[in-house]
MARGUTI-993621 format. One record per residue (C-alpha): y negated, x negated, z. Coordinates in steps of 0.001 Angstrom, whole numbers, padded with zeros to 6 digits, always signed. Each point is the difference from the previous one (the first is absolute). Layout:
YXZ ...
//
This chain:
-086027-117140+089214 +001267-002904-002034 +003134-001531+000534 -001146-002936+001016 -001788+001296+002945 +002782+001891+001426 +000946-002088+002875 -003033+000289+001218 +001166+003890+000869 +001667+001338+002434 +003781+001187-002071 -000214+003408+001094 -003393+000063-002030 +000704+001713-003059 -003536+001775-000985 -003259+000287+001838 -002197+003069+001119 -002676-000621-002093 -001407+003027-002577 +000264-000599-003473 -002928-002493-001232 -000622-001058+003937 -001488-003687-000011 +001613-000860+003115 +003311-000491-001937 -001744-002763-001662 -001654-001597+002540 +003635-000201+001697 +001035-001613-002750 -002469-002460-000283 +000116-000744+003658 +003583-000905-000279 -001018-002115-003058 -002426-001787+001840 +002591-000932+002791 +002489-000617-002683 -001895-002717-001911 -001369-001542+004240 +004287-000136+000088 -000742+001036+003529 +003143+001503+002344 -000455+003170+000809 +001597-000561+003405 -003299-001833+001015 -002096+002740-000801 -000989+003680+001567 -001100+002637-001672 -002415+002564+001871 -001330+003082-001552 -001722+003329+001348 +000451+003432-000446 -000507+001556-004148 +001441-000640-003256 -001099-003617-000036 +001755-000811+003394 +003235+001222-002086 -000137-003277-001817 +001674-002539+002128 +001739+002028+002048 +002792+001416-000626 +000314-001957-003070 -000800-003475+000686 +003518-002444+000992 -002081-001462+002947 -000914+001358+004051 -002730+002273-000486 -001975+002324+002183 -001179+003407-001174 -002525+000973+003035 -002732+002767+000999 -002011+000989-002231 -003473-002463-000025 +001768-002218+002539 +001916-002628-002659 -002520-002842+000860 +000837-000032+003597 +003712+000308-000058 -000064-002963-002581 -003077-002032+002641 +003181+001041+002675 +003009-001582-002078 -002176-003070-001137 -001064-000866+003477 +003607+000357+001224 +001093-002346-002859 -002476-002141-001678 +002539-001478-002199 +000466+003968-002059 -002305+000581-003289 -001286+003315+001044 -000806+002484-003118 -001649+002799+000537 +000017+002565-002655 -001092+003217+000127 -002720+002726-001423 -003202+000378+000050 -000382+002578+002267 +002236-001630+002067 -001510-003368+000149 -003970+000485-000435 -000115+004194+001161 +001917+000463+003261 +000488-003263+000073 -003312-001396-001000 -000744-001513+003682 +003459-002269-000344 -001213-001330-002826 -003077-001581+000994 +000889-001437+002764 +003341-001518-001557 -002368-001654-002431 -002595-000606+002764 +002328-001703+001934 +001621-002200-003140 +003141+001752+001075 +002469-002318-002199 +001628+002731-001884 +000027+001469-003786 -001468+003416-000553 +000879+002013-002867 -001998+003101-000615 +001417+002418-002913 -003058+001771-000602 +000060+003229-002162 -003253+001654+001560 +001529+003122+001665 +002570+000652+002935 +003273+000436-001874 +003098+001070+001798 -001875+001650+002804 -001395+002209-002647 -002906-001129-002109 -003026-000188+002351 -002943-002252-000221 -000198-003393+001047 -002169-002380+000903 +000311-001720-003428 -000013+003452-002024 -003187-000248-002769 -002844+002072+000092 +000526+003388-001599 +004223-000414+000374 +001664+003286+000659 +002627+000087+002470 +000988+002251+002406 -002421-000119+002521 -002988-000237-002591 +000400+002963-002491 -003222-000416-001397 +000220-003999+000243 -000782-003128+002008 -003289-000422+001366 +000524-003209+001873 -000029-003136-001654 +003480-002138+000413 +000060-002958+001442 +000652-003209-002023 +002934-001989+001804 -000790-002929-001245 -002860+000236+001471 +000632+001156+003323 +002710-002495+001337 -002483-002784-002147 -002596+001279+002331 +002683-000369+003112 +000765-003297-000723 +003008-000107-002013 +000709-003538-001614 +002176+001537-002882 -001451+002873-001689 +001240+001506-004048 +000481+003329-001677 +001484+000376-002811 +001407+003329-001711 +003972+000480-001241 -001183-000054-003188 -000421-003773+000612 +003336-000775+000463 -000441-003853-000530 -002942-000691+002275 +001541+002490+002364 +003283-002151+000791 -002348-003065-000189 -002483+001338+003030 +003048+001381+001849 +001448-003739-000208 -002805-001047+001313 -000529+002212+002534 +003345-000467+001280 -000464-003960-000104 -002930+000374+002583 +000068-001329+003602 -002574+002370+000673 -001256+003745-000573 +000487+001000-003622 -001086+003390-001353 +000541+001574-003361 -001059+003564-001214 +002688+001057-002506 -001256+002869-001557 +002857+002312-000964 -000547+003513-002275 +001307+003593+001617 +000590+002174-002693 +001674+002987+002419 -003077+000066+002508 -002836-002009-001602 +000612+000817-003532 +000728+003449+000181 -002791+000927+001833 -002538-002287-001900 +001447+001252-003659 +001429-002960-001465 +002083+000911-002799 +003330-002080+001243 +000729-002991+001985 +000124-002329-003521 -004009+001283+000142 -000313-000964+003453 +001249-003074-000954 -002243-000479-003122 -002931+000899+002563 +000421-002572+002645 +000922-002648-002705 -003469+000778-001754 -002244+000124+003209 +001489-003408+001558 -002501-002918-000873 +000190-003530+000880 -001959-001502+002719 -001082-002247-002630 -000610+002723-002665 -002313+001631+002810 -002203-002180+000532 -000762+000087-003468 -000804+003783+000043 -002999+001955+001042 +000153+002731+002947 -000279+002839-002419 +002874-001714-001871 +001930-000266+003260 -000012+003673+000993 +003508+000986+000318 +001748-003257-000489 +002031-001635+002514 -000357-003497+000308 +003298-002136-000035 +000695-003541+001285 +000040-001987+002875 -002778+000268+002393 +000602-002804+002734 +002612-002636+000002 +000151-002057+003052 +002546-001287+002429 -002189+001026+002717 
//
């Protein structure tokens, strides 16, 4: 973590859990960035996060009240804490399996219901912690542990999901966008409404392994070459499309 980010952490905090080439350490870091250049007190904020290897990111790290709850139940501890004080920023952060699997429900009602609070999804495509099954937002063909001979359900696209709910502020961008990252976290942060964003996040231990990838610097390489501007998209053709992810802010409203 860089030095200037370090009172954002708790002192005890001297490493985090993550496995080697994890993008969740990044995303931390570029959460605390965001909040960092907002110059918001972290006394004014909660952090609430699920159960799996993203939940690990605010909490026990963070210098600020967090909540680390049941597993698929983030959104309405965080609903429970922002109704009891409307003055708190609310964060949720947590994993995709947490936030859109068990706790896919949560989700689109939070975003239904404009619930005013900022979601952050770190999605890396595959249960992590809990030990590498398939999720909701796993692609066709992954291998994981609960589909040895690969997916044959097609994921769902976040963005399009709470979009479809009603969400006012909608992005996804990947960790290999560090820039436009901190930039739609600010944002997201800075509305008075719901604000989504699908972070997506590589697993080398359970994704990678599993799916061949030479290393985590390939995973890396990967995601940075499938990621494709909203802009740049629109441009392409559907056969061009197959296997990209498209990157960029999908709705920004106040609501």
């Amino acid at each position: 973590m860089a030095r200037d980010l370090e009172a954002y952490l708790r002192p005890e905090v001297k490493s985090t859990p993550f496995c080697p080439g994890c993008g969740h350490g990044i995303l931390m870091n570029l959460i605390l960035r965001a909040i960092s250049e907002l110059q918001w007190p972290m006394e004014k904020m909660l952090f609430v996060s699920g159960i799996g290897c993203a939940a690990w990111i605010p909490s026990p790290h963070f210098n600020a009240d967090t909540l680390h709850t049941l597993h698929g139940r983030a959104l309405p501890f965080a609903t429970g804490a922002k109704m009891f004080n409307p003055e708190l920023k609310v964060i949720v952060v947590s994993g995709d399996g947490d936030l859109t699997s068990i706790g896919g429900n949560h989700l689109i009602h939070a975003a239904r219901r404009n619930t005013p609070l900022t979601v952050i999804c770190a999605n890396n495509m595959i249960y992590g912690m809990t030990g590498g099954q398939v999720a909701s937002t796993s692609p066709v063909g992954a291998l994981t542990a609960t589909t040895m001979e690969g997916n044959v359900y097609k994921p769902f696209d976040l963005c399009k999901l709470v979009l479809g709910a009603g969400a006012p502020y909608v992005a996804r961008y990947s960790v290999t966008q560090p820039l436009s990252l901190i930039g739609a976290v600010k944002k997201a942060l800075s509305m008075p409404s719901f604000a989504f964003l699908d972070a997506l996040s590589p697993c080398p231990t359970q994704f990678g392994r599993r799916n061949r990838y030479d290393s985590p610097a390939d995973m890396l390489r990967v995601l940075m070459e499938s990621c494709v501007s909203r802009e740049e998209a629109a441009k392409m053709s559907r056969e061009a499309l197959e296997g990209k992810i498209v990157t960029g802010e999908f709705s920004n409203e106040e609501g």
